[in-house]
C-alpha positions in Angstrom: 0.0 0.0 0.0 1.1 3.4 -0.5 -0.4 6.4 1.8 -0.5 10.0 0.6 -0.6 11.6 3.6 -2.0 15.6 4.3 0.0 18.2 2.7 1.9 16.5 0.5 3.0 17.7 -2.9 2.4 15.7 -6.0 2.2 16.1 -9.7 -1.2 15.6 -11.2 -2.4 16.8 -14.3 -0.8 20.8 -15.6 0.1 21.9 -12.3 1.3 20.7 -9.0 -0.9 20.9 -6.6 -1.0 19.8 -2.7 -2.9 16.6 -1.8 -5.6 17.5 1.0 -6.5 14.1 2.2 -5.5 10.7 2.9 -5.8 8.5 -0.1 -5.1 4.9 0.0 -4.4 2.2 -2.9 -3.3 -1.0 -3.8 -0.9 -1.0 -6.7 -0.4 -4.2 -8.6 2.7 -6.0 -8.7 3.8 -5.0 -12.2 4.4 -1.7 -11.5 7.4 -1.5 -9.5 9.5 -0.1 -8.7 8.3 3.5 -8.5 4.4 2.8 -7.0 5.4 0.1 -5.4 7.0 2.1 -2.7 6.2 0.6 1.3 6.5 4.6 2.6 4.4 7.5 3.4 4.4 10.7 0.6 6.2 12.8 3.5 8.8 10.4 3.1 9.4 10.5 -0.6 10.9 14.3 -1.2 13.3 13.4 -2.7 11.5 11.9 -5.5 8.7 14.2 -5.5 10.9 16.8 -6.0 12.6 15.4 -9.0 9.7 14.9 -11.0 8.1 17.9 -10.1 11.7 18.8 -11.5 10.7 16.9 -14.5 7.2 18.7 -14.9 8.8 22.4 -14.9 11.1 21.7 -17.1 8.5 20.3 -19.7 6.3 23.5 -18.7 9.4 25.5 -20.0 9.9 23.4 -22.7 6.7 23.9 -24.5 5.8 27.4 -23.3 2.8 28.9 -24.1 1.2 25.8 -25.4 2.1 23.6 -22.4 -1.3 24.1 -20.9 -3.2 23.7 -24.2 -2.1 20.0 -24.2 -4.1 17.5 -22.8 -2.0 15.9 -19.9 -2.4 12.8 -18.1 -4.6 13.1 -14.4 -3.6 11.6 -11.3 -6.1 8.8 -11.2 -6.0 8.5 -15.1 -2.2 7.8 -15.1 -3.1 4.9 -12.2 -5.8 3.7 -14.5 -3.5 3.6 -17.7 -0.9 1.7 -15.4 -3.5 -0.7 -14.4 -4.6 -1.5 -18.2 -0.6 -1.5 -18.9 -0.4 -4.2 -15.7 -3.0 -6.5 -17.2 -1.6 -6.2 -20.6 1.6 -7.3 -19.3 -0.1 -9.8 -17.1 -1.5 -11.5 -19.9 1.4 -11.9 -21.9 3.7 -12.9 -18.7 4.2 -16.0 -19.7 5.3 -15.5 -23.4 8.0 -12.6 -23.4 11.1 -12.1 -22.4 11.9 -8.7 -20.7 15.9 -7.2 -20.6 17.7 -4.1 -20.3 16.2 -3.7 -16.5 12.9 -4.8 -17.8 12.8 -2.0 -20.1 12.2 -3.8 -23.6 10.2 -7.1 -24.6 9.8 -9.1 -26.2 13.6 -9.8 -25.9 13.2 -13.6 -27.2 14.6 -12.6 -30.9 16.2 -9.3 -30.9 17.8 -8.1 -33.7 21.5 -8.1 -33.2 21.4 -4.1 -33.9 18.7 -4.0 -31.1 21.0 -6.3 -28.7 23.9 -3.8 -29.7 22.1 -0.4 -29.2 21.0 -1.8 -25.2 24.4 -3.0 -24.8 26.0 0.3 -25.9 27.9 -0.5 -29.0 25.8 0.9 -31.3 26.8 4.0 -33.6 24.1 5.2 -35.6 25.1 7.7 -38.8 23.0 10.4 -39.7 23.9 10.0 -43.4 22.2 13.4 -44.6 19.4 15.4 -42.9 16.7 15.7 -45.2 13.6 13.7 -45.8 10.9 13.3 -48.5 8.0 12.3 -46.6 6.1 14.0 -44.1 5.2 11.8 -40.9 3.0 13.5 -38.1 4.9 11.9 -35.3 8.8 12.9 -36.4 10.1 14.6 -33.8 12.8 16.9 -36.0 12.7 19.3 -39.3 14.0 17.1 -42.2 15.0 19.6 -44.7 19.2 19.7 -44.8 20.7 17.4 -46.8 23.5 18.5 -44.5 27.0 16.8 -43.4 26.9 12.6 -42.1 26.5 13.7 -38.3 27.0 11.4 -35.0 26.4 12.5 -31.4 26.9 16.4 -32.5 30.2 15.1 -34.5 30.1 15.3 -38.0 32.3 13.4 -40.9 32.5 14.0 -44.6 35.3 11.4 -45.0 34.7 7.7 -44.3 38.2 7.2 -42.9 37.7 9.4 -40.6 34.4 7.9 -39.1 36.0 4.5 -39.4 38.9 6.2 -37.5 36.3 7.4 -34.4 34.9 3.6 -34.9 38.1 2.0 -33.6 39.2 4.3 -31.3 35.8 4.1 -29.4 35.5 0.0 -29.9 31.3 0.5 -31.5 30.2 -2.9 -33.0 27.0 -1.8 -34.8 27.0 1.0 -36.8 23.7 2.3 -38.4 22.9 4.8 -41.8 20.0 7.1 -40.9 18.7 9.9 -41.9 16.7 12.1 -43.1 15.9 9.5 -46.0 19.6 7.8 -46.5 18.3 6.9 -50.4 18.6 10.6 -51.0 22.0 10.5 -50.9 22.7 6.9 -52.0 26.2 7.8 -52.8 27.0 8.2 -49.7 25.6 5.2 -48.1 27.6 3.3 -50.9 31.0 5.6 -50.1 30.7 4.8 -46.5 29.4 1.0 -46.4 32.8 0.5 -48.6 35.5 1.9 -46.5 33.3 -0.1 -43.4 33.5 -3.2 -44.7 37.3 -2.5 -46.3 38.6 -1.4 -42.9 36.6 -2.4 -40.2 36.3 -6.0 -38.7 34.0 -8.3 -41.1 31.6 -9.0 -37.6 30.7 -5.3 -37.7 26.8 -5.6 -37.8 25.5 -2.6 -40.3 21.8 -1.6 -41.1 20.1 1.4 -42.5 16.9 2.9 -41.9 14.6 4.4 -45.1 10.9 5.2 -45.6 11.2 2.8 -48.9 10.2 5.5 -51.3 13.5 5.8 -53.3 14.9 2.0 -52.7 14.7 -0.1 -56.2 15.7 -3.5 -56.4 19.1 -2.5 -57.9 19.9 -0.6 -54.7 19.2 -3.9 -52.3 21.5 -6.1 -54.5 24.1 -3.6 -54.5 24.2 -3.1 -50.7 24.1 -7.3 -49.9 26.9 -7.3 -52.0 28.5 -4.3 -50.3 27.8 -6.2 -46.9 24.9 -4.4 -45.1 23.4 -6.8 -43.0 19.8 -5.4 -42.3 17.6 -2.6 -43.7 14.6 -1.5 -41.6 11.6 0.4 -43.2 9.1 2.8 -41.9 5.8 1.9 -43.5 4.1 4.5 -41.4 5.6 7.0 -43.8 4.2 5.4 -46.9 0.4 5.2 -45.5 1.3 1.6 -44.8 2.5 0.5 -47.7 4.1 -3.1 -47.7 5.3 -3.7 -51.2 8.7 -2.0 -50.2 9.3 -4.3 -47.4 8.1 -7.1 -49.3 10.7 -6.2 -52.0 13.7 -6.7 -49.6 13.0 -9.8 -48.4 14.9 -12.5 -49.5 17.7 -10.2 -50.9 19.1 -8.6 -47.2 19.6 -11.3 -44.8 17.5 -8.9 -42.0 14.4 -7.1 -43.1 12.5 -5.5 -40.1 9.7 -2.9 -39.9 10.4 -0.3 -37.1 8.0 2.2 -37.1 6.4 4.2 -33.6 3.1 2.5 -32.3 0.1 5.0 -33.6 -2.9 4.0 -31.3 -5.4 5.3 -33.6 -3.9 2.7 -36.5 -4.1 -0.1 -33.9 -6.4 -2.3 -36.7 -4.5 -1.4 -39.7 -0.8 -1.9 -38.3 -2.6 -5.6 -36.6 -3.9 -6.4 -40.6 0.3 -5.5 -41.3 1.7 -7.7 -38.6 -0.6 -10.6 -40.2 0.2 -10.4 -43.7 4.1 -9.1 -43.3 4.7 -12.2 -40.7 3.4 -14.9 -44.0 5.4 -12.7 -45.8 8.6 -13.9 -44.2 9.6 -10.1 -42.2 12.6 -10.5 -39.5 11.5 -8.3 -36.8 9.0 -5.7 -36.4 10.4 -3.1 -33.6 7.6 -0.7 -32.0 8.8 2.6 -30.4 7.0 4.6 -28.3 5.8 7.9 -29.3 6.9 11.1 -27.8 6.4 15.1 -28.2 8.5 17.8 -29.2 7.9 21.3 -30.0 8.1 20.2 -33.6 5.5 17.7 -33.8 3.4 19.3 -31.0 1.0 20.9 -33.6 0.3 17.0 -35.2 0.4 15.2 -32.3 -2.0 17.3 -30.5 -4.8 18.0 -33.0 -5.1 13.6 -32.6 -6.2 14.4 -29.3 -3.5 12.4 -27.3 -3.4 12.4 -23.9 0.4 13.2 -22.6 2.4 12.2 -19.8 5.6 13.7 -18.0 9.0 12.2 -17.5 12.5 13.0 -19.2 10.8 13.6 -22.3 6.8 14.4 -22.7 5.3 11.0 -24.4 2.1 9.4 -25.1 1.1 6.8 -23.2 -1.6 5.3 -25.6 1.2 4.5 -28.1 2.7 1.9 -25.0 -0.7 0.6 -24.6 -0.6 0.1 -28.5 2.7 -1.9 -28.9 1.8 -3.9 -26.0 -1.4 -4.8 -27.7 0.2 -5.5 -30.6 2.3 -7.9 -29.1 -0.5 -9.5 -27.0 -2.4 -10.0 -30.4 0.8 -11.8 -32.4 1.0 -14.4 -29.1 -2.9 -15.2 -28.9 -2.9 -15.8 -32.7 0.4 -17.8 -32.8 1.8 -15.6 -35.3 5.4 -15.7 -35.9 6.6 -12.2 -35.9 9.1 -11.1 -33.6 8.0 -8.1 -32.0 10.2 -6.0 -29.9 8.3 -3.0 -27.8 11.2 -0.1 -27.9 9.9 2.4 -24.7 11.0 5.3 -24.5 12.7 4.9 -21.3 15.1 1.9 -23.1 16.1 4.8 -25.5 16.5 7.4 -22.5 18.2 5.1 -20.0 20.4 2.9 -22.3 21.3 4.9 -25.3 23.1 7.4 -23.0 24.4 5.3 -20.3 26.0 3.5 -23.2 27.7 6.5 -24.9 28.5 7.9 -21.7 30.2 4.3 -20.6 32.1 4.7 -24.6 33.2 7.9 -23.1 34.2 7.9 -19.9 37.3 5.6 -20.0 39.2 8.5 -21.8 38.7 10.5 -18.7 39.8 8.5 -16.4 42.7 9.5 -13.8 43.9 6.9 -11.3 41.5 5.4 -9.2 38.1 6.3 -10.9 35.9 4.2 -12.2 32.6 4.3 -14.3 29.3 3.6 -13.0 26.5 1.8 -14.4 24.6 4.5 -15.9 28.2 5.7 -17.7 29.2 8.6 -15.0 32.5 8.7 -13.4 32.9 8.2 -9.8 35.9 9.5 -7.5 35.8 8.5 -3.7 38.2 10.2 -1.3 38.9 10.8 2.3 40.5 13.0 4.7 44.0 11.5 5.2 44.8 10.5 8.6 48.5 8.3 10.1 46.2 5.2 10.0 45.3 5.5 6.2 48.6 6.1 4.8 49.3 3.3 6.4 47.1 0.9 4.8 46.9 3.0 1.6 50.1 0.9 0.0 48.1 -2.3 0.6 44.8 -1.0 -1.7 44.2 0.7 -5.1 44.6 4.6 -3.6 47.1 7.0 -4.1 47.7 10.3 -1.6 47.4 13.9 -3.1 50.2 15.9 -3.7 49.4 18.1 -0.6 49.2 14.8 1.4 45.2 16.2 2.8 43.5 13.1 0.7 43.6 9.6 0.1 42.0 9.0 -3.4 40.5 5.0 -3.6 38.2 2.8 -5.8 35.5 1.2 -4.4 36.7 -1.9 -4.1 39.5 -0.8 -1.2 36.4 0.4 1.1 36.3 -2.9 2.8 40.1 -2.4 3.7 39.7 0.9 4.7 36.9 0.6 6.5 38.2 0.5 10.1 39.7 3.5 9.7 37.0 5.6 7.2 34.4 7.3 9.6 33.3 9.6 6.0 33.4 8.8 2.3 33.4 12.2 -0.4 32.0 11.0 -3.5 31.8 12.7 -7.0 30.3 12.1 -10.2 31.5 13.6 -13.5 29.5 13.9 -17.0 31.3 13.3 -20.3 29.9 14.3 -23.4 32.0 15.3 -27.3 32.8 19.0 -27.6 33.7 18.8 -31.1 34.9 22.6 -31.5 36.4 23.2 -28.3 40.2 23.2 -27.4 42.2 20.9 -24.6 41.7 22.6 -21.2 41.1 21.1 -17.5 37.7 20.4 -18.8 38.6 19.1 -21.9 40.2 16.3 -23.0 42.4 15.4 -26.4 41.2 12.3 -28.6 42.9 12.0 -31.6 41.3 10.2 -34.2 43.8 10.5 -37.0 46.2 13.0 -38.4 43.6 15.4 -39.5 41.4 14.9 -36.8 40.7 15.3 -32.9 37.7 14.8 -30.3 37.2 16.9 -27.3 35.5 15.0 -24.2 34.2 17.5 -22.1 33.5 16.6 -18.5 31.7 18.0 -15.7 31.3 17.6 -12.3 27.2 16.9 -11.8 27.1 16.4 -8.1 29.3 18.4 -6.2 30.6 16.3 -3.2 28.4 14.6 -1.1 29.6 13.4 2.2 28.3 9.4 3.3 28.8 8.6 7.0 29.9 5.5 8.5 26.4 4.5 8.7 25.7 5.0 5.1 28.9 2.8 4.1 26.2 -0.3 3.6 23.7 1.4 1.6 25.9 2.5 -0.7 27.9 -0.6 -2.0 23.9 -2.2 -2.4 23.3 1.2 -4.8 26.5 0.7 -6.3 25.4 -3.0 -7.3 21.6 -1.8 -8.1 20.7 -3.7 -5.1 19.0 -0.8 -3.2 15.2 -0.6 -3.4 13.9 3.2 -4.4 12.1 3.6 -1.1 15.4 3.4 0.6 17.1 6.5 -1.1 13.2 8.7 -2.1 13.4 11.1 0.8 17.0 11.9 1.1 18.3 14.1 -1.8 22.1 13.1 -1.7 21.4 9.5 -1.5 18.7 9.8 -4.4 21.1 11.8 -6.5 23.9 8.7 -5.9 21.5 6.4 -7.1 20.6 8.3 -10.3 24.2 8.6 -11.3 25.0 4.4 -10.0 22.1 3.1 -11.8 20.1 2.5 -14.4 16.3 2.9 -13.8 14.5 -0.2 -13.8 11.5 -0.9 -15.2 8.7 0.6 -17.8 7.7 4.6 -16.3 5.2 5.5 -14.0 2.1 7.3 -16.2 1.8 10.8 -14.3 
């Protein structure tokens, strides 16, 4: 059970607001770990106050227009999370979740899928226009533009095969805009890949299939692309591009986001692509930005908060959709892609590419991809044992720097722990400083890995010691760490979030 108590601030609806009276309810199993917490609201600050975080900064996101959308209510979000616990119940049986039971079904991932949650994925934005017109893209598609990776661009393969190797990716995807626009490019690039890069180096492109002939497919199976993914949402559902692939490059999937208001039509695709012999069928989640607000909202979706502003209805969708290929034995591999998966793993994984190239002596990387330094006041005692451990003393002998794994050494001795967490993230115009570390790629090129400090440096006590290795392993339960902020903020930059979100 989980009791709201008098006075206590909550997020419901466009505003916060303060609860006035006692409200009990049970909440189902399925949706831990967030409702599933055995506390009182006055004991959950420090989670309240990040997502009411969360809520003002979508409020200043969308401006103006923030309160002409239609956002999720209290008692509606625990209603959609109930529908979402059933849906999930029926299926239980049938899927396989990973990735912190963030995407199903996991039973036949594509091996780009298993390689963008794993982190070794390196998708290409080949150009940056687009011919089609979808209602749910969340960008401006009009610059045919320079190939462009995590804010880094490349106009010479070797140099992109160059930032390949030095960062150890073993996926690599062509995206776009529409990558048949600029088919030269694809071709340019896919050649110095498979010239200079390890032949187990998965590749796959994504197109709307408007521009792909039969001539293109054969030429890129015999260039080595491994799988080409089509978005028939942009073609009114059109199937006869997909169709065409099959048979000529070894993967041919369908991803596409899951429109609730085409729930029928995409379930008459799922049928006929399946006999058709399709590879995968990958269903994302649908989210807002100030781009696509004007579409998304005339539909009359309802939205909900969280990192990013999403729909809801689109989970309930995918989920159906899956629910409907199990009860009628069809044999299409469908993998529900949330947007949480995307939010939590696609950054941790970058940041965990990162982060080793910032590294000074004794830090290590987290879970979620942020750098952690743990230090002490020195004392006689510590020096003392500091030879027999992985910790080195500062040059003005006040600290003794450690990794985690010499706490258990130390730990007669430690009565507090200083811990700090550092971002990375490419700075691809900036210039070597404290902040700013050198990557050369090759002689005509160098990275810039910017880091910066995201915590400041909390202080755990003797008593905390405990509770921190069991955050560090993303053993701790949320309730433990929701009302104090430091501890909260330790496990944000330790972990990655389990589960699907809470609908609020």
């Amino acid at each position: 059970m989980l009791t709201l108590s008098t006075s206590d601030r909550y997020i419901n609806h466009k505003h916060l607001y303060t609860i006035t009276r006692i409200e009990l309810f049970s909440i189902p199993l399925s949706l831990r770990p967030v409702r599933d917490i055995k506390t009182t609201a006055t004991q959950l600050k420090a989670l309240i106050k990040y997502r009411n975080a969360l809520v003002e900064g979508n409020r200043k996101e969308y401006g103006n227009q923030y309160d002409t959308l239609q956002w999720v209510g209290y008692y509606e979000g625990m209603e959609m999370e109930n529908q979402r616990a059933q849906l999930l119940e029926s299926l239980e049986d049938a899927i396989q979740w990973e990735f912190h039971n963030t995407k199903t079904d996991a039973t036949r991932l594509s091996p780009g899928c298993r390689l963008c949650g794993q982190g070794q994925w390196s998708c290409l934005f080949i150009n940056g226009k687009c011919n089609c017109n979808c209602f749910y893209c969340p960008t401006s598609q009009n610059d045919i533009s320079l190939p462009e990776t995590q804010t880094l661009t490349f106009d010479d393969p070797m140099t992109y095969v160059a930032y390949i190797k030095k960062f150890g990716f073993k996926g690599i995807s062509f995206s776009g805009g529409e990558p048949f626009l600029t088919f030269d490019r694809v071709r340019n690039f896919l050649t110095v890949i498979r010239r200079e890069l390890p032949a187990d180096i998965y590749v796959w492109m994504y197109t709307n299939g408007t521009r792909v002939t039969r001539e293109h497919l054969e030429e890129l199976r015999d260039l080595g692309l491994n799988e080409i993914r089509y978005d028939i949402g942009a073609t009114d559902y059109n199937l006869k591009p997909v169709k065409q692939a099959i048979g000529i490059i070894p993967t041919v999937t369908v991803e596409i986001p899951a429109v609730p208001d085409e729930l029928e039509t995409l379930k008459q695709c799922v049928k006929e692509l399946a006999e058709a012999g399709l590879s995968h069928m990958n269903l994302h989640q649908m989210r807002l930005t100030p781009y696509n607000l004007p579409r998304l909202s005339e539909r009359g979706y309802t939205f909900a908060h969280g990192a990013r502003v999403t729909v809801p209805a689109s989970e309930m969708a995918a989920l159906e959709i899956l629910r409907f290929t199990k009860e009628n034995h069809i044999d299409l591999p469908i993998n529900y892609c949330s947007f949480v998966f995307k939010n939590r793993f696609q950054k941790s994984g970058l940041r965990k590419k990162i982060a080793p190239f910032a590294l000074t002596e004794n830090d290590q990387v987290t879970e979620n991809g942020y750098i952690r330094r743990l230090w002490t006041p020195l004392t006689p005692d510590l020096e003392t044992l500091a030879s027999s451990v992985n910790a080195d003393i500062d040059r003005d002998k006040q600290q003794l720097v450690f990794d985690f794994e010499a706490i258990e050494t130390l730990r007669p001795q430690l009565t507090t722990i200083h811990v700090s967490y550092t971002d990375v993230r490419f700075n691809s115009h900036a210039k070597e400083t404290d902040q700013m570390i050198a990557v050369p790629l090759n002689e005509q090129r160098t990275l810039y890995i910017e880091t910066a400090n995201v915590t400041g440096t909390p202080t755990l006590t003797a008593g905390q010691f405990d509770l921190f290795g069991r955050i560090t392993r993303n053993e701790a339960s949320l309730d433990e760490v929701a009302d104090d902020e430091m501890l909260f903020a330790i496990w944000q930059y330790e972990c990655i979030e389990k589960g699907l979100s809470e609908i609020y």
